[in-house]
C-alpha positions in Angstrom: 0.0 0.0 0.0 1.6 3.5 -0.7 1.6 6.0 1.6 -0.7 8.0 0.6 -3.1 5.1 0.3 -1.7 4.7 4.2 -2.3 7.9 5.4 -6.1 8.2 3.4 -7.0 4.8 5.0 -6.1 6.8 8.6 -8.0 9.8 8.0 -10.9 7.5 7.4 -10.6 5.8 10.3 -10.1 8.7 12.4 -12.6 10.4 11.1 -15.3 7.4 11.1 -14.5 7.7 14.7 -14.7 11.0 15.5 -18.3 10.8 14.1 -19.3 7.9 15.9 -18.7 9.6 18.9 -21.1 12.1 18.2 -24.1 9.2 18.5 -25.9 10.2 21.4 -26.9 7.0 22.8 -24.5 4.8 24.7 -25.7 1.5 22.4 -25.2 2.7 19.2 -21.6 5.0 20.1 -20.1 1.9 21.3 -21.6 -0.4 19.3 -20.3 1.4 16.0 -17.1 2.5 17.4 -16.7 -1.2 18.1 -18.0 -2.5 14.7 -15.7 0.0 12.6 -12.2 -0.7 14.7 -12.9 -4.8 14.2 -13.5 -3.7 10.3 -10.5 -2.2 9.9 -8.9 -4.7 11.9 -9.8 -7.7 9.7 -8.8 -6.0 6.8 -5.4 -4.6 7.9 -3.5 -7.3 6.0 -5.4 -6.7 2.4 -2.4 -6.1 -0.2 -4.5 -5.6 -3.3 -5.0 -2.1 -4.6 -8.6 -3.1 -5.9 -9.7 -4.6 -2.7 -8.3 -1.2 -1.1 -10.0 0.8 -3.1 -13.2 -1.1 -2.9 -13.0 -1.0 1.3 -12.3 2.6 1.1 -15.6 3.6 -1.1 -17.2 1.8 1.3 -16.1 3.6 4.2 -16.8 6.6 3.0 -20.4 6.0 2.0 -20.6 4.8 5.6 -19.0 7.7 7.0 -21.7 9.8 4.9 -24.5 7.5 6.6 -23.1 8.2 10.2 -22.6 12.0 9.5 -26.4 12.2 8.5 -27.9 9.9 11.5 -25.5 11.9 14.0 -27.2 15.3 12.6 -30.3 14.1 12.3 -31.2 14.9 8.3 -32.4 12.2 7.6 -35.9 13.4 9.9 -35.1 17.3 8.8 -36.2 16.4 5.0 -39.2 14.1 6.5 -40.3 17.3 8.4 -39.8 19.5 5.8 -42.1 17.8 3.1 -44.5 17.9 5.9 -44.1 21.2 6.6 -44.7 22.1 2.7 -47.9 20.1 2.7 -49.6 21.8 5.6 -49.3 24.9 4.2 -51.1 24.6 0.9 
């Protein structure tokens, strides 16, 4: 892996674990905190640039998915159709 590819994988990790800690309920912090350091665990041995790349897309998008549940948009853009609705 170069080091670039190193030091991308890290800031992912990092910051997958910054945002976990954001959850506010005990279950889910330490359930995803625990669920992404055994991830990156078991794949700390992959060699294959492909299979890197793959994992990493894959991080992100769930880095995207903790970001919104943390910050709550996913029940903003419910309550905003809802809001629109009312008013006509």
């Amino acid at each position: 892996m170069a080091a670039s590819s190193r030091a991308q994988v890290l800031r992912l990790y990092r910051a997958l674990l910054r945002e976990s800690q954001r959850f506010s309920g005990y279950n889910y912090r330490t359930y995803a905190i625990r669920r992404i350091r055994d991830a990156f665990r078991e794949n700390k041995n992959i060699k294959d640039s492909e299979k890197i790349e793959e994992l990493v897309n894959k991080a992100k998008a769930n880095l995207e998915v903790i970001h919104r549940q943390v910050s709550g948009e996913m029940f903003r853009s419910k309550k905003g159709m809802q809001d629109s609705s009312s008013l006509e």
